[in-house]
C-alpha positions as CSV (number, residue, x, y, z in Angstrom):
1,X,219.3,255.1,193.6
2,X,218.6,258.4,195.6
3,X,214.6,258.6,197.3
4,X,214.4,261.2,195.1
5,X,214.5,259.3,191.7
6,X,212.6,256.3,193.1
7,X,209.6,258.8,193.9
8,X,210.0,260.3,190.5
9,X,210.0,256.8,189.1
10,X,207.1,255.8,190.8
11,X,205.3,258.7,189.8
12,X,206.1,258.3,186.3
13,X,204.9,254.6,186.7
14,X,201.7,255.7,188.3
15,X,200.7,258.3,185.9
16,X,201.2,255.4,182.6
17,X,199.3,253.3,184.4
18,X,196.3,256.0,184.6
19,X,197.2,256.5,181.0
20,X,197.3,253.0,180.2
21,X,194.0,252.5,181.7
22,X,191.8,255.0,179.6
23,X,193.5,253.9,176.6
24,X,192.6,249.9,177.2
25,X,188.5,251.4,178.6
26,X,188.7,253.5,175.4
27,X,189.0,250.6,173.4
28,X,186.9,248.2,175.1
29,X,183.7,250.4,176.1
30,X,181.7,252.0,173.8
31,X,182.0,256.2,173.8
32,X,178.7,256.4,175.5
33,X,179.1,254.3,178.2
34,X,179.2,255.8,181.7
35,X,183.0,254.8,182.4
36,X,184.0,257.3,179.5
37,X,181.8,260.3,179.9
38,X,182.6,260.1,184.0
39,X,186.8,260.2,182.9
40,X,185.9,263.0,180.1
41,X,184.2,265.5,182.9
42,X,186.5,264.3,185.5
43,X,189.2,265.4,183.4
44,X,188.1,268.7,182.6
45,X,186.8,269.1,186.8
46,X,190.5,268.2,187.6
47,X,192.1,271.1,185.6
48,X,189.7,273.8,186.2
49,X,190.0,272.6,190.3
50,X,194.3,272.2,189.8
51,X,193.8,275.9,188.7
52,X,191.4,277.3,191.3
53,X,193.7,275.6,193.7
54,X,196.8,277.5,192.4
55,X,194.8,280.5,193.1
56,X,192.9,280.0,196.5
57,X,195.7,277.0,197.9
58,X,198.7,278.4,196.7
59,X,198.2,282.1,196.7
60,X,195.7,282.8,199.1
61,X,193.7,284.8,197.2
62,X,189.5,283.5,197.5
63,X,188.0,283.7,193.7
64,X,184.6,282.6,193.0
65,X,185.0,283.7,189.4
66,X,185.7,280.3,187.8
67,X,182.9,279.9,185.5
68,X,182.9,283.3,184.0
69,X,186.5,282.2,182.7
70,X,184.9,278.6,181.9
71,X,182.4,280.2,179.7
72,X,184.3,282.5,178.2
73,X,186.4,279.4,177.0
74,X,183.9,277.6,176.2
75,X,182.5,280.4,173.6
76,X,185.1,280.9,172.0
77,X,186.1,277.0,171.3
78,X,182.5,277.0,170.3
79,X,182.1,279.9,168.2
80,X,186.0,279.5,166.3
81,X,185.1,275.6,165.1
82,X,181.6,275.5,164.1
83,X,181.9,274.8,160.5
84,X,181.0,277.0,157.9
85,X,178.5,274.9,156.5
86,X,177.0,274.1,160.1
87,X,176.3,278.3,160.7
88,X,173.5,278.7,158.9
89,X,171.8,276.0,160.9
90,X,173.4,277.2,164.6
91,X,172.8,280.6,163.8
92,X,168.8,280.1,162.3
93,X,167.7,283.4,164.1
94,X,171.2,285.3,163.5
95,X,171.7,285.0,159.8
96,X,174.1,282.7,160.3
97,X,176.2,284.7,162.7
98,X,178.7,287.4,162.0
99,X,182.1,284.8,162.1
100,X,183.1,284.3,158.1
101,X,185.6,281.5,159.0
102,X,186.2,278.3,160.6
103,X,189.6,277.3,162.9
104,X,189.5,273.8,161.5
105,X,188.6,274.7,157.7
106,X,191.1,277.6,158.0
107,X,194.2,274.5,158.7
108,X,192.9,273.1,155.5
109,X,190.2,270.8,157.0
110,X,190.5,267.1,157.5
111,X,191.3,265.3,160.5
112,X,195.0,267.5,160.7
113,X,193.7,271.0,160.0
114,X,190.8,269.7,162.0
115,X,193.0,268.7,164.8
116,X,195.0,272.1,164.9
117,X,192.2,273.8,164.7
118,X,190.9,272.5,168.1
119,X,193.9,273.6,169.9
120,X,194.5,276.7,168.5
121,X,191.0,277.3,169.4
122,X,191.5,276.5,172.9
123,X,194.3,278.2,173.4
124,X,192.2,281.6,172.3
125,X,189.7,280.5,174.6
126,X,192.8,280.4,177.0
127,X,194.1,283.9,176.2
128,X,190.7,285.9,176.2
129,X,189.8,284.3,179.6
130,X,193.6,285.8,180.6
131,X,192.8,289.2,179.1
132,X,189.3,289.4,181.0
133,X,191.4,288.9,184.1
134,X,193.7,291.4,183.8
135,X,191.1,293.7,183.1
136,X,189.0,292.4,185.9
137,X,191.7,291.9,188.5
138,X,193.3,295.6,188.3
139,X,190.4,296.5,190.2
140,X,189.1,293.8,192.1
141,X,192.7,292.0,193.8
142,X,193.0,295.4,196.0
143,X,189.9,293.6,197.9
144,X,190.6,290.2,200.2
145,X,188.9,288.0,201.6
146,X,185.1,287.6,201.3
147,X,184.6,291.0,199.5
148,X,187.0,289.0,196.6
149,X,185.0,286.6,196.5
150,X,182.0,288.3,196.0
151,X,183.3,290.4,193.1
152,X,185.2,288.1,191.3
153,X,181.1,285.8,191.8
154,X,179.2,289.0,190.6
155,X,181.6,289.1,187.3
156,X,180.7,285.5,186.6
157,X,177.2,286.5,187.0
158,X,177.0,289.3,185.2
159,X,178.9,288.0,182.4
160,X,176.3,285.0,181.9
161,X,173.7,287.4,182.1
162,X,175.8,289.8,179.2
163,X,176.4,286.4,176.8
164,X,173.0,285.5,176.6
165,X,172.0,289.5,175.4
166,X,170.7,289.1,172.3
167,X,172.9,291.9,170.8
168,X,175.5,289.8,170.8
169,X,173.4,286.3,169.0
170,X,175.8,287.0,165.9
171,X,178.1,285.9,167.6
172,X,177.1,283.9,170.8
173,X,173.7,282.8,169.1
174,X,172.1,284.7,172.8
175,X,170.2,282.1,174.3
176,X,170.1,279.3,172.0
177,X,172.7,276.0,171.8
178,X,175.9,276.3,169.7
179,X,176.8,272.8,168.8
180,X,177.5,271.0,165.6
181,X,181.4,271.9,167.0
182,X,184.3,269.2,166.4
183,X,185.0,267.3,169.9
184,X,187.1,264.0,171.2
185,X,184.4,261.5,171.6
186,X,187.2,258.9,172.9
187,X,188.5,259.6,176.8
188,X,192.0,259.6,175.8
189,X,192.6,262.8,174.6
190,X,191.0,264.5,177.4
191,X,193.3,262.9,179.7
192,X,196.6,263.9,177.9
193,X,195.3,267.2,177.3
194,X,194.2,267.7,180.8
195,X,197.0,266.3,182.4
196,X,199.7,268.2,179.8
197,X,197.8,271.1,180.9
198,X,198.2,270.5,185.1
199,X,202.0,269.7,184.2
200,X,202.6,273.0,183.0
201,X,200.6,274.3,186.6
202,X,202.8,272.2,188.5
203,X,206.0,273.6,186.8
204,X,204.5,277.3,187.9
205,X,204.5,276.1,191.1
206,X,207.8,274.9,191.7
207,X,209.3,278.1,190.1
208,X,210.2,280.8,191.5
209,X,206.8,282.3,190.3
210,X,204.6,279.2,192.5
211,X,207.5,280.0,195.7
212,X,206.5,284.0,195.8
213,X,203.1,283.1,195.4
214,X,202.9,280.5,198.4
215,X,204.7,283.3,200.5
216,X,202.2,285.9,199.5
217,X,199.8,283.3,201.1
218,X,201.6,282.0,204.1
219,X,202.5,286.3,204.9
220,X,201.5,289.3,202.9
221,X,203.7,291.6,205.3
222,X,207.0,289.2,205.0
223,X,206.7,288.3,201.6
224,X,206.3,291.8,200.7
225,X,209.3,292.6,203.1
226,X,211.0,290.2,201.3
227,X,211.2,292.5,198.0
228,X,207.8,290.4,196.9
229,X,205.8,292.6,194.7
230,X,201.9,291.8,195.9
231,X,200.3,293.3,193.4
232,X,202.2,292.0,190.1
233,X,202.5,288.4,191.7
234,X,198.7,288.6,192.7
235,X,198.0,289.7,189.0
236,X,200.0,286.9,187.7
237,X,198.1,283.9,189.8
238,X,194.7,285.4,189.0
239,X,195.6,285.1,185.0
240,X,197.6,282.4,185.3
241,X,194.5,280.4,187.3
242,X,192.0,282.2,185.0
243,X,194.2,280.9,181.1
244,X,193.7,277.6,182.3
245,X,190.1,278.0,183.8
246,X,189.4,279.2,180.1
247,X,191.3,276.0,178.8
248,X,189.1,273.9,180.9
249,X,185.7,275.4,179.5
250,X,186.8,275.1,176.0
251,X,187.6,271.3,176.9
252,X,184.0,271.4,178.8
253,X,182.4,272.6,175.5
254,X,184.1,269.7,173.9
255,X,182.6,267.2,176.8
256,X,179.1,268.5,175.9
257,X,178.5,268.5,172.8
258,X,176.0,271.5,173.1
259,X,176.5,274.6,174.9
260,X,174.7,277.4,176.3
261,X,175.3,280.2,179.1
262,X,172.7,278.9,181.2
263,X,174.3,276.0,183.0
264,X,177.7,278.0,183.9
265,X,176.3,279.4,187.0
266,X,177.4,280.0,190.3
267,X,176.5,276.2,191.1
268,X,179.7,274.9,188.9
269,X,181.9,276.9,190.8
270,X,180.7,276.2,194.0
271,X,181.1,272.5,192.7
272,X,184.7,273.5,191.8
273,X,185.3,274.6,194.8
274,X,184.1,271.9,196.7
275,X,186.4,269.5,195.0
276,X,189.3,271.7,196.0
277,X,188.3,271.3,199.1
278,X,187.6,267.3,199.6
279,X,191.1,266.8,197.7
280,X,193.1,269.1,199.9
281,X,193.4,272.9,199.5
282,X,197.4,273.4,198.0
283,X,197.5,269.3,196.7
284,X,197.6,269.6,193.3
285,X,197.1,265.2,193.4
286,X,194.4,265.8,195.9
287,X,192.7,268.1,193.5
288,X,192.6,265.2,190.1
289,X,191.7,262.2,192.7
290,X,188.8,264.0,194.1
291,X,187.3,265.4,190.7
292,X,187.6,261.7,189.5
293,X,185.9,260.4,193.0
294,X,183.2,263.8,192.6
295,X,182.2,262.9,189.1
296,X,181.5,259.2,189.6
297,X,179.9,259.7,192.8
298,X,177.7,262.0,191.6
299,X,177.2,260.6,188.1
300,X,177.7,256.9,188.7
301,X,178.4,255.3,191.6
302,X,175.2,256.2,193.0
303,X,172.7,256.3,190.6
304,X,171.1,253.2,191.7
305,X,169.5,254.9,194.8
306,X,167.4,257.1,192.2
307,X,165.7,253.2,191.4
308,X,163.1,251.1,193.5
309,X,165.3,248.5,194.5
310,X,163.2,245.7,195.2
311,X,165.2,242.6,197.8
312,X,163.0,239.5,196.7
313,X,159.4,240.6,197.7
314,X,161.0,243.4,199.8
315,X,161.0,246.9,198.9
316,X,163.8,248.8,199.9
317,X,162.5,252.0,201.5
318,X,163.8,256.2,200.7
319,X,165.0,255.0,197.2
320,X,163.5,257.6,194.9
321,X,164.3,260.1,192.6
322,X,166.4,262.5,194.0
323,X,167.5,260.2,197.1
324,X,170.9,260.0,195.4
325,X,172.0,263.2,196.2
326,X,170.9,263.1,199.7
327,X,173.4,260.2,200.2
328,X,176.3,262.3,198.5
329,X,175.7,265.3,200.4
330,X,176.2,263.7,203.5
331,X,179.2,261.3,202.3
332,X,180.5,265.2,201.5
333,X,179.8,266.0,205.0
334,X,181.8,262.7,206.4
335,X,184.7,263.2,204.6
336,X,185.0,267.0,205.5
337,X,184.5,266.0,208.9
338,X,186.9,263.7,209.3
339,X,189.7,265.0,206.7
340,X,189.7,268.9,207.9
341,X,193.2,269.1,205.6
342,X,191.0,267.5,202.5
343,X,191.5,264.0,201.3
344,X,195.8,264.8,200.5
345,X,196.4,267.9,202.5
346,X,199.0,269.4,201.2
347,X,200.6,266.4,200.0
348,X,201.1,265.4,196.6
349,X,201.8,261.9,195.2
350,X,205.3,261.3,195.6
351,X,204.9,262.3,199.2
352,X,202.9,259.1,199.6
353,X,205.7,256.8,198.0
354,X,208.0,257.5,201.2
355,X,205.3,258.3,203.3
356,X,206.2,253.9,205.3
357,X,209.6,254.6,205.9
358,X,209.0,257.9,207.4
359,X,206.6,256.5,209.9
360,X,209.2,253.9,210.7
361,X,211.5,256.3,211.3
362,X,209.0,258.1,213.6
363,X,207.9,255.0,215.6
364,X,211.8,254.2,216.1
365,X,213.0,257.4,217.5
């Protein structure tokens, strides 16, 4: 057996076991315990980071526009499912809205049409983030660099500011909560969506597609001498990235039960971002291990230092409210210190299967 297939094995082997794992919690926690809501989140953090890494890792192009596309996905899963009999209640100030149909009741309702409603849903969530980013990027990709990043930030901005215009409340109720939307309440289903989703990245970026886009990033001037067109491959990441951004908000939507334009601010891209950046800018793998290890830091792992934590008679000192995210700011710092390539580099998971015999190899010559 080749290297090759015993890495691909392996892989395979790995990802069941993940699989495995969510099924067996799924079915011995309850879907409110803290295990489940940190894999929901982490799963939707791990596709919206895979696909801000295809654009800032793979292409070289630095976007700060993630959770414009996130809302706009999350809107429109939102908006499409809310049930017809639901509206009158979402919609109290709005009439109940201006949408006369529902994706799930328009399958035929039950747990099928309910079911195919949801994923059509997202997938429109999908395309109208794709179509905003076309429209957006015509403009805004002849800029690089910072002065990207700051437009493609300001977009996000302003289009938070434009969903909460009260114009538009038929529709995206303007400042108030949609909810009362079908979602997964089990942890399963976000993993297989998520991680279908990231397959399909990872296929983009071993095609021809994902091998012009890392030479865009590695040289502008060669790749372009190489018959490269920038400015249609450069188009192509930034929709590509921003489809499955919108993908990943409509799965956020689902995560939350409620949601509004308030919390998609510049903070959850920054967040983004930083994942990106602890897993290894261009590691897709680094990407899903540090949105896993982000989330149940954050969420988790370190909530007891928000407690008094009392050692017989002893009081342990600093642990307040708030104290927790002191702590995880400066693991952040650590890590970043001491892994300048991220937590994978550039590596990806079966790198790591032949990673002992290499270094045999290494020490021997």
């Amino acid at each position: 057996m080749t290297m090759k297939k015993k890495k691909t094995i392996l892989t395979i082997a790995v990802i069941a076991l993940v699989l495995a794992a969510c099924i067996v919690l799924d079915i011995l926690l309850p879907t409110y315990h803290i295990a489940i809501t940190v894999i929901k989140k982490a799963s939707v953090y791990a596709l919206v980071a895979v696909s801000m890494n295809l654009l800032n890792g793979f292409t070289g192009l630095f976007s700060l526009g993630q959770a414009g596309f996130m809302l706009l996905g999350a809107y429109a899963y939102a908006v499409l499912t809310i049930p017809m009999a639901k509206r009158p209640i979402v919609y109290q100030y709005f009439d109940g809205g201006a949408l006369t149909f529902s994706l799930p009741e328009v399958f035929g309702g039950g747990a099928v049409g309910e079911f195919i409603g949801m994923m059509v849903a997202l997938l429109i969530g999908g395309i109208l983030a794709a179509i905003v980013a076309y429209l957006i990027g015509l403009p805004v990709l002849r800029l690089k660099s910072d002065y990207l990043a700051i437009a493609t930030l300001g977009f996000a901005e302003i289009l938070r500011a434009f969903f909460q215009w009260n114009a538009l409340g038929p529709i995206t109720n303007g400042s108030n909560l949609l909810k009362s939307y079908p979602a997964f309440s089990h942890a399963t289903p976000y993993v297989v969506l998520g991680g279908l989703m990231i397959a399909i990245i990872l296929l983009i970026i071993n095609s021809t597609y994902g091998r012009a886009f890392k030479a865009i990033r590695d040289d502008e001037v060669a790749a372009e001498a190489m018959g490269i067109n920038l400015a249609k491959h450069k188009r192509m990441s930034f929709i590509t990235s921003s489809f499955f951004a919108g993908i990943g908000g409509g799965m956020m939507a689902m995560y939350m039960g409620a949601i509004a334009a308030a919390p998609f601010k510049s903070t959850l891209t920054y967040e983004i971002l930083l994942i990106v950046v602890i897993g290894g800018i261009g590691s897709v793998t680094g990407s899903c291990i540090s949105s896993f290890l982000f989330v149940a830091c954050s969420e988790w792992w370190l909530r007891f230092l928000d407690q008094k934590q009392m050692i017989g008679d002893f009081e342990v000192p600093l642990l307040r409210n708030g104290f927790r995210l002191v702590v995880f700011s400066i693991i952040i710092m650590i890590v970043v210190l001491f892994f300048r390539q991220g937590i994978m580099g550039t590596k990806e998971l079966p790198d790591l299967f032949g990673r002992k015999k290499n270094l045999k190899r290494e020490v021997k010559a």
